[in-house]
C-alpha positions, 0 to 999 in steps of 0.5 A: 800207856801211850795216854798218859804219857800223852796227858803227862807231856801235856801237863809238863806245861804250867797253865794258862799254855793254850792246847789245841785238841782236835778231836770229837772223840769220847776217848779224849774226855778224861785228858780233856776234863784233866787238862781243864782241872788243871786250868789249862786253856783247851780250844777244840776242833770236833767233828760232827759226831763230838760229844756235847761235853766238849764243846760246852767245856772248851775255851773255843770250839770250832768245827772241822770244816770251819778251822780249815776254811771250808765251805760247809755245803760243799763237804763231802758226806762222811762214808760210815760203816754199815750199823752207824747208817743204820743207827743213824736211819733208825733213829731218824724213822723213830723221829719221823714216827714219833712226830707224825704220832704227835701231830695225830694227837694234836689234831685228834685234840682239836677234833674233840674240842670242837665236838664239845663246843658243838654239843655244848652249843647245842646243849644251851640251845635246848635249855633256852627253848626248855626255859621258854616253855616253862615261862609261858 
């Protein structure tokens, strides 16, 4: 209820009237893509968990510390509950695995290929010399 009555007093605005949403919450991606249908200039402060779909679709997304004029790297860590750092640490490890994994591949793909030109080296060093033989 309390949604629409938001979206309703947004809309009670003809377009172009800028919006300022604040937000980087998937909740708002309905009033967001409502607003812009209705051609609405909709600029965006989001945070470091924002969807995508926001910052592709706004007039003008800042993030949070530069809207406010703070330094990024003196910013504080956002505390989060247990199972996002936990979510957040395993998607990191599979990273790290699967990268360590394609590294390995590439490097198992090199060893292979110089195995090969070694034995097709040495594959055309034994023709010559069977070549030479036949000659005399």
């Amino acid at each position: 209820m309390a949604r629409s009555a938001f979206l309703q007093s947004l809309c009670d605005k003809l377009p172009p009237s800028p919006l300022v949403i604040i937000t980087g919450n998937r909740d708002f991606v309905g009033i967001f893509q409502a607003l812009k249908q209705r051609k609405f200039d909709v600029y965006l402060g989001y945070n470091d968990l924002a969807q995508g779909l926001f910052m592709s679709q706004a007039t003008k997304a800042w993030h949070y510390f530069d809207l406010f004029g703070i330094d990024r790297d003196k910013r504080t860590k956002r505390k989060m509950g247990g199972k996002k750092r936990k979510t957040l640490r395993l998607r990191r490890e599979r990273e790290a695995e699967a990268e360590t994994a394609s590294e390995e591949r590439k490097k198992a793909k090199m060893v292979k290929r110089e195995e090969e030109e070694a034995t097709d080296g040495k594959m055309q060093k034994g023709e010559k010399r069977k070549k030479k033989a036949r000659r005399e």
